[in-house]
N, C-alpha and C positions, 0 to 999 in steps of 0.2 A: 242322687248321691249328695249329703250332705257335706259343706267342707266348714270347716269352723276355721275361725279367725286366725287361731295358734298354726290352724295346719299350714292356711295360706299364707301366713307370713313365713313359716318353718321351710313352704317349697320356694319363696320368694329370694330368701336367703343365700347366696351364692357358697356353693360347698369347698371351704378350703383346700386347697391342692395339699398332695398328701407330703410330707415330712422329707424334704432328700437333705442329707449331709452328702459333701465329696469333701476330701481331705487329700493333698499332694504332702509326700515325706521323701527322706533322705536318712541317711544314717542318723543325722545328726538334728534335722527340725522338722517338725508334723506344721503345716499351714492348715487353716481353715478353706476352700475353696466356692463351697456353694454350701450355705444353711438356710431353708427356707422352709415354709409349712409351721403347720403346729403340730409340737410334740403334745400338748392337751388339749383338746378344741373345746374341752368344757368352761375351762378357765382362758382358754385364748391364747398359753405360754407358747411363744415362739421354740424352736426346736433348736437346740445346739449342738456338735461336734458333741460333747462330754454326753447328752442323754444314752441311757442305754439303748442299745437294741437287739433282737432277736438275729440273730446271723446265718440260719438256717444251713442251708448244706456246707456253709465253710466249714462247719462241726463234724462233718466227714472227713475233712484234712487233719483237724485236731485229736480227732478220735484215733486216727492212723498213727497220729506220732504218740500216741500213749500205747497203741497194739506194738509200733516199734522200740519203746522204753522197754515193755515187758520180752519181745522178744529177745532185746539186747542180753536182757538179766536171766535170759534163762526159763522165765516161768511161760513162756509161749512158744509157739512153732507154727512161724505159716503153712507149714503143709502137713501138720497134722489132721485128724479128720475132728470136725469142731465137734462134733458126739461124743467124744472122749472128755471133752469140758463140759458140755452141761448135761451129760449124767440121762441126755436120751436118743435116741437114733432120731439126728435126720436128715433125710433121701427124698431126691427128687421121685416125686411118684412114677414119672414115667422113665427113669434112670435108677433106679435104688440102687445098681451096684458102684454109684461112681460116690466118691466120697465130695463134702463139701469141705473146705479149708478155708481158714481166717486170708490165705493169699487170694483163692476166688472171690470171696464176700466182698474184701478190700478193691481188688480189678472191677467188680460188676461182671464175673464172670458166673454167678453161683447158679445162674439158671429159673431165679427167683425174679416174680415181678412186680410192679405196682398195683396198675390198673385203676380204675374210680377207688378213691378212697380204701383200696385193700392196701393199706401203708400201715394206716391207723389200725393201732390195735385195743381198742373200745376196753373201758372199763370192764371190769369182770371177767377181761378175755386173755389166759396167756399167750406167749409167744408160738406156744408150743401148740395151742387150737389154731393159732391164726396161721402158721406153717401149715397147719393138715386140711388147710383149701386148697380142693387142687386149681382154684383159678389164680393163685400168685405165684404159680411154678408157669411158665417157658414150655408148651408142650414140644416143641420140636428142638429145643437144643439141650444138650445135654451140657451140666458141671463140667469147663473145663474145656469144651470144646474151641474156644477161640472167640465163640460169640458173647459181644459186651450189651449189656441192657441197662443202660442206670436206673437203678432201683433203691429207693429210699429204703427197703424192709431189710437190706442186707446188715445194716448199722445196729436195730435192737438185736441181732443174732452175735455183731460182734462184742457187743456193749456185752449182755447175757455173758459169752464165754468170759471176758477181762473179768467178769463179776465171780464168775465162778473159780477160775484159776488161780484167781486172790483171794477172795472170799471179804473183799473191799465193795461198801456198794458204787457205781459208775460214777456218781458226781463227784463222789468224794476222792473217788480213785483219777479221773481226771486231774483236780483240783493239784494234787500231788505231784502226780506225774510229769503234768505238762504245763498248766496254768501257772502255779508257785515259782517253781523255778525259771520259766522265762518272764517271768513276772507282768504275766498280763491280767490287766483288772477285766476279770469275766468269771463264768460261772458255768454249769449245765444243769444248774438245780435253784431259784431264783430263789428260794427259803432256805439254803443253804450256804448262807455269808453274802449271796450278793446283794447290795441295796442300791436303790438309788441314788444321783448326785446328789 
């Protein structure tokens, strides 16, 4: 095996540790606590408090408080059966009589599950293909039964209903909701107003 010059120098090169910000607040001041790493390794930019970043399942908690703006106002209802929002049946295959509701989606009760990459719902593929596997259904417990699974696939099912019950699409519909008015600088659609520092 041949190694060239670039490569040996490329594996020689110590790989920077990756990007951590911690920040300590209070009502009243946000502190810097630990910024280290780079935010660009191409350019070398050390990473700061202010770079954006990707927040992953907090968006779960965010998303919850925009399911509770809408329930506030009326256009939602936790225990309705969420087939009534987006306009098709759907049932756990091995439970079809138990309904699923935006209150199970939201607990991790819905009986839905991850698994390797069964989260992702792949270009080309709706939500509604990717629910009729039955390997991201729970075969032994049923909608509702008490039993909790965290499962990332529950969130596009709720996003889906807010989109439908509004007829707002989700980032936008966030943005309003929950982002504007508490006025926090974030986003859930990164070509939809948010930019860079």
């Amino acid at each position: 095996m041949l190694l060239t010059a670039a490569m040996a120098l490329a594996a020689a090169q110590p790989v920077p540790p990756p990007a951590s910000v911690a920040v300590t607040f209070d009502r009243k001041t946000m502190k810097v606590a630990v910024a280290e790493g780079l935010a660009d390794r191409t350019t070398g930019r050390k990473v700061t408090a202010d770079d954006p970043v990707r927040i992953a399942s907090i968006s779960k908690l965010v998303t919850a408080m925009g399911v509770m703006r809408l329930v506030d106002q009326g256009t939602l209802d936790l225990d309705r059966d969420v087939s009534d929002y987006l306009g098709w049946k759907l049932r756990h295959p091995n439970f079809p009589d138990k309904t699923i509701t935006l209150r199970l989606l939201l607990s991790h009760q819905s009986g839905l599950l991850d698994g390797p990459d069964l989260y992702i719902i792949p270009l080309g593929m709706t939500l509604r293909e990717r629910l009729s596997d039955p390997r991201v259904w729970d075969k032994e417990h049923e909608p509702g039964s008490g039993w909790f699974h965290y499962t990332n696939l529950n969130f596009p099912v709720v996003a889906s209903v807010m989109e439908k019950a509004t007829g707002e699409r989700f980032d936008k519909l966030m943005a309003r909701l929950v982002l504007k008015p508490l006025k926090v600088d974030a986003c859930f659609n990164w070509g939809s107003g948010c930019s860079p520092p």
